[in-house]
ZAROGU-722013 format. One record per residue: residue number from 1; residue in one letter; chain; x, y, z of N, C-alpha, C, O, CB in turn. Coordinates in pm, 1 decimal. Glycine has a CB too. Example, Ala and Ser with C-alpha at 12.3 -4.5 7.8 and 13.67 -1.06 7.14 Angstrom:
<nodes>
{node 1, "A", "A", {1319.0, -569.0, 780.0}, {1230.0, -450.0, 780.0}, {1320.0, -330.0, 780.0}, {1423.6, -331.9, 846.5}, {1130.8, -447.3, 904.6}}
{node 2, "S", "A", {1285.0, -225.0, 708.0}, {1367.0, -106.0, 714.0}, {1290.0, 3.0, 787.0}, {1340.9, 113.8, 803.9}, {1408.4, -59.8, 572.5}}
</nodes>
This chain:
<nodes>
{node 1, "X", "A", {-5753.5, -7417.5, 654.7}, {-5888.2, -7471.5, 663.3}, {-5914.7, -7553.3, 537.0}, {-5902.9, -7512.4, 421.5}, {-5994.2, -7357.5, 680.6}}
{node 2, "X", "A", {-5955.5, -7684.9, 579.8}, {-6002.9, -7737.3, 420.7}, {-6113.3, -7703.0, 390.1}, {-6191.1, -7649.4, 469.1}, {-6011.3, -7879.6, 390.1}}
{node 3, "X", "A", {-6147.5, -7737.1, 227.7}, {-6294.1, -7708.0, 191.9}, {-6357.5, -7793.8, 102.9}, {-6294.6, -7799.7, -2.8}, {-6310.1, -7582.2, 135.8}}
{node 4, "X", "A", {-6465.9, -7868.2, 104.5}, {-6502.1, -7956.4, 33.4}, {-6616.4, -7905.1, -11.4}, {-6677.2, -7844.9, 77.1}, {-6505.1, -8072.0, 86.8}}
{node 5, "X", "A", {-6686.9, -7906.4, -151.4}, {-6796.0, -7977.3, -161.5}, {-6849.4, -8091.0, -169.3}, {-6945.4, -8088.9, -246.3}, {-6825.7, -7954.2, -213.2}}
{node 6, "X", "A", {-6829.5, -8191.9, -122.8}, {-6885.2, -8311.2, -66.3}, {-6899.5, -8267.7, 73.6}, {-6871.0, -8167.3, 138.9}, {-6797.6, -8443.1, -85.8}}
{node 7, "X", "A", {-6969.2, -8412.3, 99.5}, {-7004.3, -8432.8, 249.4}, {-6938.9, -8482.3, 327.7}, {-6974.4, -8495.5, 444.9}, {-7093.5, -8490.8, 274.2}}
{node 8, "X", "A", {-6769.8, -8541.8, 256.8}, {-6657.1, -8593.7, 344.9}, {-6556.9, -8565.7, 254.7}, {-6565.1, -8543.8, 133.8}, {-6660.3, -8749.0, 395.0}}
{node 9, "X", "A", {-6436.4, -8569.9, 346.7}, {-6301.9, -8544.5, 315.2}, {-6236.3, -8682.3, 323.5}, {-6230.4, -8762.9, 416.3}, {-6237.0, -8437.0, 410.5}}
{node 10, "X", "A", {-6182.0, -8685.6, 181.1}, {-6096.9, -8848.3, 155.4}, {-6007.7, -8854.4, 277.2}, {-5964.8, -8744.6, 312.8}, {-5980.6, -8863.7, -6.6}}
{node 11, "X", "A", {-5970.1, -8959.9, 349.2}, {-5822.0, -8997.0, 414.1}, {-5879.3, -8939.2, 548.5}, {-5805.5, -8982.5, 637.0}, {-5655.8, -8911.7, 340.8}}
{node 12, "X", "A", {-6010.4, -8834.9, 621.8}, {-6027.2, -8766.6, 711.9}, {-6170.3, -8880.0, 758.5}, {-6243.1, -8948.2, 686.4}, {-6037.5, -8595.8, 669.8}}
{node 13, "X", "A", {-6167.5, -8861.5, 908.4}, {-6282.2, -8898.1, 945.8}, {-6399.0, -8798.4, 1000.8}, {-6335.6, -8755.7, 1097.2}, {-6250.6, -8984.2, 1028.9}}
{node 14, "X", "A", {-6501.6, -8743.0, 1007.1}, {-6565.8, -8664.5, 1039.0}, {-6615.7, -8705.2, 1188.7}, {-6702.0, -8791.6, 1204.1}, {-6651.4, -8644.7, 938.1}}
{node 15, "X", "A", {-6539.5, -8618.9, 1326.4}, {-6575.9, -8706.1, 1438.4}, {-6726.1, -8586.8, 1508.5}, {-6818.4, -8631.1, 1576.8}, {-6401.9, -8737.0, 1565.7}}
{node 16, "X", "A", {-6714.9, -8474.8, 1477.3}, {-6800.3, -8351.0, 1490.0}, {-6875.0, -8256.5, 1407.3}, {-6813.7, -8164.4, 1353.5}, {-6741.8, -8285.2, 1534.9}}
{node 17, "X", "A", {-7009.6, -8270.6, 1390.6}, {-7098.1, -8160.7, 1320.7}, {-7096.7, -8070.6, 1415.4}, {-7133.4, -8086.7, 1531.8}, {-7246.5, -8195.3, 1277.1}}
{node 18, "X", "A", {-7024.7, -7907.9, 1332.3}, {-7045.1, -7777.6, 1430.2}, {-7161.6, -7709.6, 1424.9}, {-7223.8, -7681.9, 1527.4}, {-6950.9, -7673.2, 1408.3}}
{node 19, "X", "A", {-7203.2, -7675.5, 1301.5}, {-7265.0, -7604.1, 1284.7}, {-7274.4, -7550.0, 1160.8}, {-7162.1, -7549.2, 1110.3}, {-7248.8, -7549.2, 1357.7}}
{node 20, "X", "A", {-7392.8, -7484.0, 1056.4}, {-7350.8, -7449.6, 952.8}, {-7246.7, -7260.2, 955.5}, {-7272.4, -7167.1, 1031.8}, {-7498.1, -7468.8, 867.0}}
{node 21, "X", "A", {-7179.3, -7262.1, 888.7}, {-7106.1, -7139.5, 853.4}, {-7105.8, -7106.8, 749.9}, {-7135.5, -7181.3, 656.5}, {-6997.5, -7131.7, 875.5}}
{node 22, "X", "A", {-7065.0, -6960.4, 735.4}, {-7140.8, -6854.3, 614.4}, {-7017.1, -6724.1, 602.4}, {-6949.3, -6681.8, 696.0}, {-7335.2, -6771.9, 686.2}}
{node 23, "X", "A", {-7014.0, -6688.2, 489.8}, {-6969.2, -6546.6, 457.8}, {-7017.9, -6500.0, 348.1}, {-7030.2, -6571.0, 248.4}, {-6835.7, -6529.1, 446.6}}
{node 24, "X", "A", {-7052.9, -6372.2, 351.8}, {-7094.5, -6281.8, 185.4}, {-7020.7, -6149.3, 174.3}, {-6971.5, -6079.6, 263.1}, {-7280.7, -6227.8, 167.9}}
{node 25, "X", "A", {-7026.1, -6130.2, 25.7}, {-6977.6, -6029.0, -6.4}, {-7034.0, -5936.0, -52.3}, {-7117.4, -6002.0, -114.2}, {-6910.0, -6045.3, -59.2}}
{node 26, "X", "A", {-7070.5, -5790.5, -84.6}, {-7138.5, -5714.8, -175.3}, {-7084.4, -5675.5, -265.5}, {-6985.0, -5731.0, -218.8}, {-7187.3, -5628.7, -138.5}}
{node 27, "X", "A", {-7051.1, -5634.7, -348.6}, {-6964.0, -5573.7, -479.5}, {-7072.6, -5428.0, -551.3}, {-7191.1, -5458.8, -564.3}, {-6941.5, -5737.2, -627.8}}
{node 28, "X", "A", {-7045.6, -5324.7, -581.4}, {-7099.7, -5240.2, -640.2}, {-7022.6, -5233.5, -778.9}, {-6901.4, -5235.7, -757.9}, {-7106.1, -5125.6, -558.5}}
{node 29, "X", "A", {-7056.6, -5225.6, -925.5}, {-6986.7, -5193.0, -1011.9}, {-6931.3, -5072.3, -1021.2}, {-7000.9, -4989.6, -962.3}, {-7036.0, -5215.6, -1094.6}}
{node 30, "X", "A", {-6808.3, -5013.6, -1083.7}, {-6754.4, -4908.9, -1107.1}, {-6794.8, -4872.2, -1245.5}, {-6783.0, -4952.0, -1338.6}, {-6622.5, -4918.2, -1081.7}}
{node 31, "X", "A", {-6841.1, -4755.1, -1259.4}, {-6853.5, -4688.7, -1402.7}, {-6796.9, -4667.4, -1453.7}, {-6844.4, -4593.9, -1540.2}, {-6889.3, -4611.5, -1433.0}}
{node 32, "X", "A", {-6646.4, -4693.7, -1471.9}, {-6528.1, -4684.0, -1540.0}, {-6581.4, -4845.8, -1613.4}, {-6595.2, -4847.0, -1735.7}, {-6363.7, -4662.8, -1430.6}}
{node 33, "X", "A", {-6605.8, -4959.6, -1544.6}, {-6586.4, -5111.3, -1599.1}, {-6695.7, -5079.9, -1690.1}, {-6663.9, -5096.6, -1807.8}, {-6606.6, -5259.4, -1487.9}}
{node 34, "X", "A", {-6805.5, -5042.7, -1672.7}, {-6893.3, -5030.4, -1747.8}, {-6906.8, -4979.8, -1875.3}, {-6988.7, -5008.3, -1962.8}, {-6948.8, -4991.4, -1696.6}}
{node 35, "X", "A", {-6797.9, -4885.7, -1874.2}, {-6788.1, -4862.1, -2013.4}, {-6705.6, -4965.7, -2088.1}, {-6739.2, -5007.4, -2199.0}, {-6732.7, -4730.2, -2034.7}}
{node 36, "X", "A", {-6599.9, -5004.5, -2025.7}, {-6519.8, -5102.3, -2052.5}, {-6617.4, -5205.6, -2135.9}, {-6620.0, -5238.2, -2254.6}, {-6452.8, -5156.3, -1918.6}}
{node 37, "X", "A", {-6681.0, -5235.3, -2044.1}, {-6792.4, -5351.0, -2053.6}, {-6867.4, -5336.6, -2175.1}, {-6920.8, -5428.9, -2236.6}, {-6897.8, -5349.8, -1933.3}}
{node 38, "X", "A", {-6868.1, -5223.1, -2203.6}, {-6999.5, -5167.3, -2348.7}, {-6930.2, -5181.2, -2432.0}, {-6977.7, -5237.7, -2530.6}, {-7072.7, -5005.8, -2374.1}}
{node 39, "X", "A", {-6794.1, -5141.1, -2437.2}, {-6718.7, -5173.5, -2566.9}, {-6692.6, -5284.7, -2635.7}, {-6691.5, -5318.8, -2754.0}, {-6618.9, -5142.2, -2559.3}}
{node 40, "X", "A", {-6658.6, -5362.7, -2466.0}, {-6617.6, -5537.8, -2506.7}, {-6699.9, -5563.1, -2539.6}, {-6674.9, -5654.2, -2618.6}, {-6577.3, -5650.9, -2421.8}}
{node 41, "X", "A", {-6885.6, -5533.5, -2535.9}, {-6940.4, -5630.3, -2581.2}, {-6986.2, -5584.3, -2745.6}, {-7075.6, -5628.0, -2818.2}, {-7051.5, -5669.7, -2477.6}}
{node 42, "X", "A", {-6911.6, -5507.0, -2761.2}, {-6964.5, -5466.5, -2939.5}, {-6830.3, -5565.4, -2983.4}, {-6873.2, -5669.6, -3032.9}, {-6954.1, -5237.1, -3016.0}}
{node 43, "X", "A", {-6717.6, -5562.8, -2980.1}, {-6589.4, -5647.4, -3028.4}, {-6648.1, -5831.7, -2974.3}, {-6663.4, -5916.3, -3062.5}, {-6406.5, -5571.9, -2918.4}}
{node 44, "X", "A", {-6672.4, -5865.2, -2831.1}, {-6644.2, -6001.0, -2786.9}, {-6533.1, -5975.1, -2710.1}, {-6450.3, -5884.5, -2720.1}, {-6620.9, -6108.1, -2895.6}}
{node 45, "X", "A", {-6543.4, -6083.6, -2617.3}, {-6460.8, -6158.6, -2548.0}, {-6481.3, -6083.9, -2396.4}, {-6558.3, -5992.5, -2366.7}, {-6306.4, -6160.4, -2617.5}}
{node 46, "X", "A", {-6366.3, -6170.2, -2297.1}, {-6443.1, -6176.9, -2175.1}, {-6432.0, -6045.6, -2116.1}, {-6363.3, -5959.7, -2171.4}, {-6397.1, -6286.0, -2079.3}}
{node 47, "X", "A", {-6493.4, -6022.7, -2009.0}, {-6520.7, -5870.6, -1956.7}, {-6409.0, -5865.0, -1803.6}, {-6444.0, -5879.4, -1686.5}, {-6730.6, -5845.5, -1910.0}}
{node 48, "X", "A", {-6302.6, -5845.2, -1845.4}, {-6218.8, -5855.8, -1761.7}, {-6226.0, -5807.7, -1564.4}, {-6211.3, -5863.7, -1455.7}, {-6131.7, -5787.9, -1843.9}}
{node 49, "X", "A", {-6260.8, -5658.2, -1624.5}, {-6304.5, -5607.8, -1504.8}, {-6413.6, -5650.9, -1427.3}, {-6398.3, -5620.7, -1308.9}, {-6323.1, -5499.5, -1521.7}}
{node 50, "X", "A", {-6512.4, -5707.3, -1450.1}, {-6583.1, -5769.0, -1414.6}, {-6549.4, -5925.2, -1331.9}, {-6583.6, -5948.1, -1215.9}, {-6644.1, -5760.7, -1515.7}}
{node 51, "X", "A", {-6496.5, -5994.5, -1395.7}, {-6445.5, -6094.6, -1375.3}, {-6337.3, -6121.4, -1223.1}, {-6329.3, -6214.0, -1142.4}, {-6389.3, -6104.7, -1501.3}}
{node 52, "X", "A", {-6279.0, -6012.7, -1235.1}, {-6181.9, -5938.5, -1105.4}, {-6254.0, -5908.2, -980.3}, {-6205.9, -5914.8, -867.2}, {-6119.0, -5787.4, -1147.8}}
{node 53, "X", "A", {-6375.2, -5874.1, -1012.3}, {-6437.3, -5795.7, -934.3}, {-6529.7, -5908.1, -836.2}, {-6559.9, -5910.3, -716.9}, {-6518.6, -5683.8, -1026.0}}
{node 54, "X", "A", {-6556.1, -5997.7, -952.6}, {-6659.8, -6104.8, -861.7}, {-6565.3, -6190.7, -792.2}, {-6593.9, -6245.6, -685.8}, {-6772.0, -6211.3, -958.6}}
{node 55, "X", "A", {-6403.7, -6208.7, -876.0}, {-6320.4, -6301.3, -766.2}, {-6293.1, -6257.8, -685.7}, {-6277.5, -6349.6, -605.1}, {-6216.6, -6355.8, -783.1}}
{node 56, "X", "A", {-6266.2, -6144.3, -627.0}, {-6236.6, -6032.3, -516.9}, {-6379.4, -6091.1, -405.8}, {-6358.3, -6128.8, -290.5}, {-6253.0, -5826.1, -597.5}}
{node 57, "X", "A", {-6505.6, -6088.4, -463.0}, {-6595.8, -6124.2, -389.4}, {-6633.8, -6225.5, -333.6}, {-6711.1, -6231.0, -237.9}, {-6658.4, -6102.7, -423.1}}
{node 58, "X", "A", {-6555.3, -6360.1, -418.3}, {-6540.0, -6447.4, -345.8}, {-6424.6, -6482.2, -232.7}, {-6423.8, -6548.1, -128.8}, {-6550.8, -6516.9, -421.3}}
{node 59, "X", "A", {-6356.1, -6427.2, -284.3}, {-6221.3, -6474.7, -173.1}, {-6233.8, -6421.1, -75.7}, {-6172.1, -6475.8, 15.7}, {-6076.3, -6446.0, -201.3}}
{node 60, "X", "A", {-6318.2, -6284.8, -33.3}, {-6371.0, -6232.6, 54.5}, {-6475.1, -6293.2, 125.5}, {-6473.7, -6305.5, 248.0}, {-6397.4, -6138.8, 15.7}}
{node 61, "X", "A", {-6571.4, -6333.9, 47.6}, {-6648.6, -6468.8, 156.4}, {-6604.0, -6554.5, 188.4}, {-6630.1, -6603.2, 298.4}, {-6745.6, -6541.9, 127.2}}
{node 62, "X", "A", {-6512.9, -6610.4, 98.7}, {-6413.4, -6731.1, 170.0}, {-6364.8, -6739.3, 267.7}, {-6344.2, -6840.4, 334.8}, {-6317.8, -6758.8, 128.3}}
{node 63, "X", "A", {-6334.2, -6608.2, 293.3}, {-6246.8, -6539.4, 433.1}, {-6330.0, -6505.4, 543.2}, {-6304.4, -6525.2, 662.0}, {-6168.5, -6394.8, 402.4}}
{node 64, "X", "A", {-6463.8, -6436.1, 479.4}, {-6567.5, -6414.7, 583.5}, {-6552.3, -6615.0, 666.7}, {-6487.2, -6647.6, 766.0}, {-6766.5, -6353.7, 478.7}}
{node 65, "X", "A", {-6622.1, -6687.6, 593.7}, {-6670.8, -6806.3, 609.1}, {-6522.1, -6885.3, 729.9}, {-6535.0, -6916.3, 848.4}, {-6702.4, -6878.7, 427.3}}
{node 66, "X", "A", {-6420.5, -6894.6, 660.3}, {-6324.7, -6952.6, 757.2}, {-6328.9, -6912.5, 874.3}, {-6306.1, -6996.4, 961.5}, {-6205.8, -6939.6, 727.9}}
{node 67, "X", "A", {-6363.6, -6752.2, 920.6}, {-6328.7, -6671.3, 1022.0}, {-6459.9, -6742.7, 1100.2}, {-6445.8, -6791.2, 1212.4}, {-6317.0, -6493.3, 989.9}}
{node 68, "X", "A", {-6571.3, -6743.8, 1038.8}, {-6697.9, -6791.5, 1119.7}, {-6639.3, -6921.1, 1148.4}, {-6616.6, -6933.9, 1268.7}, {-6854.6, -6797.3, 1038.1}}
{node 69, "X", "A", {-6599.7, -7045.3, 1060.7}, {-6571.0, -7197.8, 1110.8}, {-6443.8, -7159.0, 1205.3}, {-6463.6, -7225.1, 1307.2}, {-6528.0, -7326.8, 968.7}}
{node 70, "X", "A", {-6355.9, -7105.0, 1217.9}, {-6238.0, -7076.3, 1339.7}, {-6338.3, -7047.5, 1471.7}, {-6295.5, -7098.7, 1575.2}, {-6118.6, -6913.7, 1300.8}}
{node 71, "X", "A", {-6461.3, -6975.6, 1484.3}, {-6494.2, -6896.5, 1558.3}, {-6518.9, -7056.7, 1673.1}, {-6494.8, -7073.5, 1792.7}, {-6621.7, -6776.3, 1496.2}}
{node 72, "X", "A", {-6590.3, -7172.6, 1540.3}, {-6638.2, -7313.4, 1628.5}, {-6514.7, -7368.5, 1631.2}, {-6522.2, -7489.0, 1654.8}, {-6758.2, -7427.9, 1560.4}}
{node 73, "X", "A", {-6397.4, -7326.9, 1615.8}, {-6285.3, -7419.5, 1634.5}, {-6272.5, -7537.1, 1542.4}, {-6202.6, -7633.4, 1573.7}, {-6290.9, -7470.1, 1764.8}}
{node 74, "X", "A", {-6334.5, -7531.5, 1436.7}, {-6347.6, -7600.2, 1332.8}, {-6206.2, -7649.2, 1239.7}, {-6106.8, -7577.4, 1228.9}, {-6439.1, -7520.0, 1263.7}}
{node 75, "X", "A", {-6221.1, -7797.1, 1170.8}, {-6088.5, -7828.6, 1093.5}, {-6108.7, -7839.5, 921.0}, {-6034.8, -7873.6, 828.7}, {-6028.9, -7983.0, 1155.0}}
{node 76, "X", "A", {-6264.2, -7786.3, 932.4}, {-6304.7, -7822.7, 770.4}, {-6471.0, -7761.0, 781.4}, {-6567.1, -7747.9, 857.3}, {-6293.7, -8036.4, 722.2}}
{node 77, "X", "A", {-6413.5, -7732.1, 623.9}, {-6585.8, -7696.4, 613.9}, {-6652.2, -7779.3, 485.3}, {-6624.3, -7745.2, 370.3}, {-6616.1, -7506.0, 580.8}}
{node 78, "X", "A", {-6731.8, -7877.9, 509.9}, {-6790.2, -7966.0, 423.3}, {-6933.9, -7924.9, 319.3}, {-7031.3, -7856.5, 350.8}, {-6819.8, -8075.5, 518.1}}
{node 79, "X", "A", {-6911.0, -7978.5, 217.4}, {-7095.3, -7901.3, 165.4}, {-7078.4, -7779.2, 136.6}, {-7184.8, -7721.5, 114.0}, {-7233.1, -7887.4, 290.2}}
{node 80, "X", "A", {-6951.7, -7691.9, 125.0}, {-6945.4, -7572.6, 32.8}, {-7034.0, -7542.9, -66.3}, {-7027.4, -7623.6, -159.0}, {-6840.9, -7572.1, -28.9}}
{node 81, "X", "A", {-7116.0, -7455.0, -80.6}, {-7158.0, -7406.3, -220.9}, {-7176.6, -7238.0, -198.9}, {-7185.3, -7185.6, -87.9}, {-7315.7, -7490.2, -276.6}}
{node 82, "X", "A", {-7180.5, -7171.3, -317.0}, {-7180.8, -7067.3, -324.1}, {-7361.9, -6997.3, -403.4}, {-7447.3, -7060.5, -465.6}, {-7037.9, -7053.5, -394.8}}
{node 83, "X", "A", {-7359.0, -6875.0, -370.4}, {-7518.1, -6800.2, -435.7}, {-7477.9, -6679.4, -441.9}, {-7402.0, -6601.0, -384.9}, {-7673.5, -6801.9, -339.8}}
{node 84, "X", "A", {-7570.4, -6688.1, -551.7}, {-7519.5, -6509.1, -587.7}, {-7640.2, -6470.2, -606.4}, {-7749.4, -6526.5, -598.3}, {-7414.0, -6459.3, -735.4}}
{node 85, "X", "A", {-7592.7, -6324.9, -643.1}, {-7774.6, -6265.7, -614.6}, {-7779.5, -6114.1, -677.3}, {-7667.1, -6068.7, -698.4}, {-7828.4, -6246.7, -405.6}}
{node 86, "X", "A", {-7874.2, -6038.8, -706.5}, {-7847.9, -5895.2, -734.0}, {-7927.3, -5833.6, -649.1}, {-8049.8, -5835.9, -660.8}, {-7871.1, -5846.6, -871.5}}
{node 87, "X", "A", {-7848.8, -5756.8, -530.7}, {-7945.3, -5699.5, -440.5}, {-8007.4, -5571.1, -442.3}, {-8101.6, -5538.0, -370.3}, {-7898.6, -5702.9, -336.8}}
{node 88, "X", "A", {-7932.1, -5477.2, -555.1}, {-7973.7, -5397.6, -620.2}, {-7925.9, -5342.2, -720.0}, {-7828.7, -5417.7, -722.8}, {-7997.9, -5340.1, -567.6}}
{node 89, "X", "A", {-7905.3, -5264.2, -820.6}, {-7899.1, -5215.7, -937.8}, {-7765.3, -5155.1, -983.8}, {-7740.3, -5034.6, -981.5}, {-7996.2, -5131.3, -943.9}}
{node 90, "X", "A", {-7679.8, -5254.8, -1026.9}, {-7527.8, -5271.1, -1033.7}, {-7455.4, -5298.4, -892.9}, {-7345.7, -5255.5, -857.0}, {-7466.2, -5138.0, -1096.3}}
{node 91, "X", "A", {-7548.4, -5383.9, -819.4}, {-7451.8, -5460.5, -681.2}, {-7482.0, -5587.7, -671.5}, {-7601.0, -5618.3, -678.6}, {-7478.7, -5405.3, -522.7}}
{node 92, "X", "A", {-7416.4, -5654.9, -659.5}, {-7446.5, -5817.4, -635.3}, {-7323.4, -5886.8, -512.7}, {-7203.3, -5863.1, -499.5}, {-7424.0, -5911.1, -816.6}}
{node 93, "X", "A", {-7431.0, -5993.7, -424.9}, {-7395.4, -6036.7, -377.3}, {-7360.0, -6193.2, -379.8}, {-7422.5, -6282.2, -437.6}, {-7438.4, -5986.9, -325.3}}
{node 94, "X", "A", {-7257.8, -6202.5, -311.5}, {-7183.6, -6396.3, -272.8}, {-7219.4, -6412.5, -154.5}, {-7224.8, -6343.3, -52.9}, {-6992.2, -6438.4, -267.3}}
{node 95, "X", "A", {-7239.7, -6501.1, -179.8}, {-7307.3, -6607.7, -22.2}, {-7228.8, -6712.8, -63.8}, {-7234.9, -6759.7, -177.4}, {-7510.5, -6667.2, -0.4}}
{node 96, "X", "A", {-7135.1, -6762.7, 47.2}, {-7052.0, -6902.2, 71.4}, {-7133.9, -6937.1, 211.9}, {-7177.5, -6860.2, 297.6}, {-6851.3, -6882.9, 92.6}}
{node 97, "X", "A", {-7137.5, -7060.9, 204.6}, {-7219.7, -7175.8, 341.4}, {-7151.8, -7284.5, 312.5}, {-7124.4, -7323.9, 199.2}, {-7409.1, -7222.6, 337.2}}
{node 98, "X", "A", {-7115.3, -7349.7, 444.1}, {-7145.0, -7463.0, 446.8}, {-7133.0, -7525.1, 607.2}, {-7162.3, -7467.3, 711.9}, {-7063.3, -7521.8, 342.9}}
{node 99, "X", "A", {-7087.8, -7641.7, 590.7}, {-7063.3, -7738.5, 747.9}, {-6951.2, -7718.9, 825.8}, {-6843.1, -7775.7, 810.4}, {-7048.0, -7895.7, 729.0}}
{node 100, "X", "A", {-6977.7, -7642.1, 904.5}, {-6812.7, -7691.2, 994.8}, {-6813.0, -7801.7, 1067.0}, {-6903.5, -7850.4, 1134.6}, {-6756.4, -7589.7, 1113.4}}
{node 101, "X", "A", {-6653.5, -7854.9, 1038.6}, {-6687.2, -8013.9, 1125.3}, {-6517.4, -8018.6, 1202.3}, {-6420.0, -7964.4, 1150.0}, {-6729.1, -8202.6, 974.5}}
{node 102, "X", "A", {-6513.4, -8090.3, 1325.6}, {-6391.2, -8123.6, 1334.2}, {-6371.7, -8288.5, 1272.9}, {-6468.0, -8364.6, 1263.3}, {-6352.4, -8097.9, 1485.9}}
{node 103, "X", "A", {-6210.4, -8332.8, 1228.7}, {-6213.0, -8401.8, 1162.5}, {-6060.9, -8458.0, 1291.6}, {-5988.9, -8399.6, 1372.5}, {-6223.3, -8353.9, 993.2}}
{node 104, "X", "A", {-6077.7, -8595.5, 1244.1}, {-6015.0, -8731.4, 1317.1}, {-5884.2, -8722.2, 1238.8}, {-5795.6, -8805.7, 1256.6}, {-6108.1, -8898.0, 1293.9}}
</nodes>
């Protein structure tokens, strides 16, 4: 599946707007990272576990999202962007959207 954020794909023609498509993820923190997390931030530098945790959450909407553009038989999803959010108190969520289109 391709993925753009733009509104077109170089070298592709856009012959079909499907529909918009979507996937999210939830993530809860582990209290193990958290301590992790308290330490790193008395020393510096990046918070590893953390970092793991939110890419896990995206590649998982990524996956949500393709599965929805397959569902329209889709060859691309245009206008990608991502949102995040805290839906409650050490959980946050990814939201991936965008266009499914078939392409020429």
């Amino acid at each position: 599946m391709l993925h753009a954020t733009t509104e077109t794909i170089a070298g592709h023609t856009i012959t079909k707007v499907l529909g918009i498509v979507r996937g999210n993820s939830v993530r809860a923190k582990w209290i193990g990272a958290d301590i992790v997390a308290g330490l790193r931030n008395l020393v510096g530098g990046e918070m590893e576990q953390y970092v793991a945790l939110m890419s896990e959450a995206r590649e998982t909407a990524m996956a949500r999202m393709d599965e929805d553009a397959k569902k329209l038989k889709a060859d691309a999803i245009v206008g990608v962007r991502f949102m995040t959010s805290q839906i409650a108190n050490g959980a946050a969520e990814i939201l991936v959207f965008g266009t499914a289109v078939k392409l020429k």
